[in-house]
Backbone bond lengths (Angstrom), bond angles and torsions (degrees), N, CA, C in turn:
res aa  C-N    CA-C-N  psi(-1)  N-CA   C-N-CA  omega(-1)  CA-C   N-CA-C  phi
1 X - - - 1.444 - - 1.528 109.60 -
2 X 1.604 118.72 146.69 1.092 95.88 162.45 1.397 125.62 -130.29
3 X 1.439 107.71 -168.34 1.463 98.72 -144.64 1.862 86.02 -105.80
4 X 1.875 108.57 175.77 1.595 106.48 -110.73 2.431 55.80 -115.65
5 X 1.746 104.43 172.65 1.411 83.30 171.33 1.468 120.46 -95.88
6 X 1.423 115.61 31.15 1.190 115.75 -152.33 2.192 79.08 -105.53
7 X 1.256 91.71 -24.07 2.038 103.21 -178.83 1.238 92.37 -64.01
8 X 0.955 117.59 -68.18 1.855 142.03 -156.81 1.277 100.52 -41.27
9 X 1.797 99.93 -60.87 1.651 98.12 -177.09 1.721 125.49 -63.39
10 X 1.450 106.03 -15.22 1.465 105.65 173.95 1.350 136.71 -92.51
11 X 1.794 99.18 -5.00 1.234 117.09 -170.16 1.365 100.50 -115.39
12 X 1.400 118.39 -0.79 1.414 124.20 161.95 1.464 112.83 -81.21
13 X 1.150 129.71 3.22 1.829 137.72 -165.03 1.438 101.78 10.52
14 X 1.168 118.33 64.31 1.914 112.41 156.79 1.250 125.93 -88.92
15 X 1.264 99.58 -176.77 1.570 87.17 174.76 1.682 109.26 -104.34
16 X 0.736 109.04 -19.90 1.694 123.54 -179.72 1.321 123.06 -21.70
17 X 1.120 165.93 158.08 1.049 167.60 157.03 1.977 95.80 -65.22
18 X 1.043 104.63 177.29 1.477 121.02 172.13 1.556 117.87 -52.31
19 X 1.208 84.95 -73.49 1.623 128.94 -165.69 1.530 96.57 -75.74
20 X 1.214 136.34 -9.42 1.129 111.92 -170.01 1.979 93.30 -118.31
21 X 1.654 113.04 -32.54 1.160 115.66 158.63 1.392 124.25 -55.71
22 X 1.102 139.31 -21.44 1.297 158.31 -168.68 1.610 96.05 -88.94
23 X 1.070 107.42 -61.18 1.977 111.55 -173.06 1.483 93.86 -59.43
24 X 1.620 111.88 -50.28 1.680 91.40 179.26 0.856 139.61 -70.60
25 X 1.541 115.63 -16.17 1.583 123.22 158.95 1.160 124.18 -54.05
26 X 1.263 109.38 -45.75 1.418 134.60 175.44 1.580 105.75 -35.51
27 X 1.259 111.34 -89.45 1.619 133.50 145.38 1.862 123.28 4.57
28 X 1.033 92.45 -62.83 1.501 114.00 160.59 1.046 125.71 -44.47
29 X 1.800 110.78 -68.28 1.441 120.63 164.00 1.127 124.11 -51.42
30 X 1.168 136.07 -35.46 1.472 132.71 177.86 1.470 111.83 -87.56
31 X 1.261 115.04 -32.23 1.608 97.40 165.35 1.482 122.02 -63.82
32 X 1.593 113.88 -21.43 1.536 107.84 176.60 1.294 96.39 -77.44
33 X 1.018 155.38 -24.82 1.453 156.88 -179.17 1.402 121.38 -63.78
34 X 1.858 99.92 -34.93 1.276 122.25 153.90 2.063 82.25 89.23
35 X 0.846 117.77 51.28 2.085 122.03 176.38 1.527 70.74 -128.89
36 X 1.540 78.96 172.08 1.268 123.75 178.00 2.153 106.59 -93.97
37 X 1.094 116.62 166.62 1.075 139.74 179.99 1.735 106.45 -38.54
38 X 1.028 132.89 97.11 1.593 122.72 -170.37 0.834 115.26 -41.66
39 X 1.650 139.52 168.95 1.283 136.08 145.88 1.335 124.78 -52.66
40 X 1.189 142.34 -44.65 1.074 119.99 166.09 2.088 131.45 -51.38
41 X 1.496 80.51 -33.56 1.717 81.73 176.26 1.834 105.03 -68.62
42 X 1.447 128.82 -45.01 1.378 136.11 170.45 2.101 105.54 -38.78
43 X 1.426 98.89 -38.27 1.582 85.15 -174.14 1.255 100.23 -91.09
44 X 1.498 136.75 -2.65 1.057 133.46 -172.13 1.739 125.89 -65.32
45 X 1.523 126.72 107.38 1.218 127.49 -157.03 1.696 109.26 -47.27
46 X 1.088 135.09 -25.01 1.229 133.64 -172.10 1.421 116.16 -77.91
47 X 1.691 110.27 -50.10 1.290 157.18 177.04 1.627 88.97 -39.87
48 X 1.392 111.45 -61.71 1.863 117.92 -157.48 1.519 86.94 -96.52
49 X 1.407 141.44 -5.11 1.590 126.50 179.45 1.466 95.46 -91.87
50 X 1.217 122.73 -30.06 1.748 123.51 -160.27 1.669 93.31 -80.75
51 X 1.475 112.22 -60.89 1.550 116.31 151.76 1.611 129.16 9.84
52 X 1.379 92.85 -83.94 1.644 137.34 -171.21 2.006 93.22 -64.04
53 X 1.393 113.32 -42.50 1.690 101.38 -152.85 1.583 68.35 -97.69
54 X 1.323 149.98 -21.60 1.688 126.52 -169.81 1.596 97.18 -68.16
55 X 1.273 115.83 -33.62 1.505 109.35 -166.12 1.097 96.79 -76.79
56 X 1.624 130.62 -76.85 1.361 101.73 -176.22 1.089 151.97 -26.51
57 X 1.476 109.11 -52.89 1.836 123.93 163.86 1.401 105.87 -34.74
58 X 1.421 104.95 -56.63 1.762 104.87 -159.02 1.492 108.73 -80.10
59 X 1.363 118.70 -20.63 1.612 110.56 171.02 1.361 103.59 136.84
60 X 1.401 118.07 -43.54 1.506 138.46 -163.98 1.632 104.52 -20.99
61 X 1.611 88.26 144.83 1.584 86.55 -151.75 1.637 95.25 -129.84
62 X 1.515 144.25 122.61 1.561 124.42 -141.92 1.410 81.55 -127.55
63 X 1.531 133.06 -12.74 1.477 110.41 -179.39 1.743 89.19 -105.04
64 X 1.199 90.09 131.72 2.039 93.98 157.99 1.293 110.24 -104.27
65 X 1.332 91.90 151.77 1.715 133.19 -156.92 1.183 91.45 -110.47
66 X 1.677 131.45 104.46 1.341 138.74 161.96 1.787 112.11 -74.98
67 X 1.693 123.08 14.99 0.736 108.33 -179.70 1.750 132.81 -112.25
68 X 1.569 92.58 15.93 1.753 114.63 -179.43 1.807 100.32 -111.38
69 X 1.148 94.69 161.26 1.490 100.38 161.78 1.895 104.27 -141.48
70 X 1.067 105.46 130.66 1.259 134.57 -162.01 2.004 103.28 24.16
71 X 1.145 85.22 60.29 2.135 110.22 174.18 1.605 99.29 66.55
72 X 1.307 131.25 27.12 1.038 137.27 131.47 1.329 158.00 -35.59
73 X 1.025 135.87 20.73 1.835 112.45 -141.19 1.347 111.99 -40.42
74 X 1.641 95.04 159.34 1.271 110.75 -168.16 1.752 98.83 -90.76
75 X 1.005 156.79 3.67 0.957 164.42 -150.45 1.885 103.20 -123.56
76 X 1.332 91.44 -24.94 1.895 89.44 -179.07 1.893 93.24 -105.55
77 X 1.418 127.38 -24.45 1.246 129.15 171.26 1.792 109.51 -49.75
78 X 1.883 105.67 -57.60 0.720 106.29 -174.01 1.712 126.82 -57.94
79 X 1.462 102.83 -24.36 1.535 106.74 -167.11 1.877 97.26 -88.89
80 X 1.226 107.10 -35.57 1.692 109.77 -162.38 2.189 88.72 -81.33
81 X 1.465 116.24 8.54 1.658 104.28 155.37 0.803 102.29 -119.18
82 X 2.040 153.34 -13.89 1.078 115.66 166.03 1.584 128.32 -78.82
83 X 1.768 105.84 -8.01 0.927 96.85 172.20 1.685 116.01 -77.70
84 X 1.364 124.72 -49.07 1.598 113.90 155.51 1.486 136.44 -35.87
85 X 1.427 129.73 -4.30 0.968 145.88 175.53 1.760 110.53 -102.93
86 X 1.523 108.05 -21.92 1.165 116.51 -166.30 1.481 90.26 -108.05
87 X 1.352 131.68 -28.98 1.591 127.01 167.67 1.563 104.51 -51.49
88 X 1.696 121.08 -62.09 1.032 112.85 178.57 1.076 131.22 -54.34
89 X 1.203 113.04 -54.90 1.767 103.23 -179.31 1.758 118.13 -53.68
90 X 0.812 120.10 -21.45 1.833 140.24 163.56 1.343 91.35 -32.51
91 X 1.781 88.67 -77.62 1.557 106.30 -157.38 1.564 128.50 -67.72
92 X 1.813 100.75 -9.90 1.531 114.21 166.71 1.399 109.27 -92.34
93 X 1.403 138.29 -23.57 1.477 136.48 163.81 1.396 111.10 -69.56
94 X 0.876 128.84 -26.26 1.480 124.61 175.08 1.422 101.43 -95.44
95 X 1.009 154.58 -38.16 1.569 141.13 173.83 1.616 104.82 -42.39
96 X 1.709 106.30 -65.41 1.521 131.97 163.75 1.141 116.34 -27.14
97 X 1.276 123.04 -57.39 1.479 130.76 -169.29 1.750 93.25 -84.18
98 X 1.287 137.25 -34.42 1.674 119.69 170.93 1.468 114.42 -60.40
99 X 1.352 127.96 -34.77 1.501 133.17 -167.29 1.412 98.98 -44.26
């Protein structure tokens, strides 16, 4: 027979609250399962607040900005090749103009 999780949790002596031992069990189980986080844990209010404050902390950024290229702007790309384009041609009129 087995035993009920209300056993589990007492014969586990944690300190945990219920509810919060329970989510980690939870947690547990599905990683041996090798899934991802169930849906119910995904709608879970804590689940999407812990979520919500990782992104902030870390920077996470949900609108993209089509206006960098690899954190660039394209506006300093554009000027730092016409000026390389404008070095060269320099440097091919003056070769030209020594012949």
């Amino acid at each position: 027979m087995q035993k009920s999780w209300n056993q589990l949790y007492k014969e586990s002596g944690t300190t945990l609250s219920y509810k919060e031992w329970r989510r980690r069990e939870d947690e547990k189980m599905a990683s041996f399962d090798g899934l991802t986080p169930s849906d119910s844990l995904k709608k879970n209010p804590y689940f999407l607040a812990t979520q919500e404050k990782m992104k902030k902390e870390g920077g996470y950024k949900e609108d993209i900005s089509y206006k960098t290229v690899f954190g660039i702007r394209q506006s300093v790309l554009v000027v730092g090749g016409l000026i390389v384009v404008l070095a060269i041609g320099i440097k091919l009129y003056q070769n030209y103009k020594n012949r």
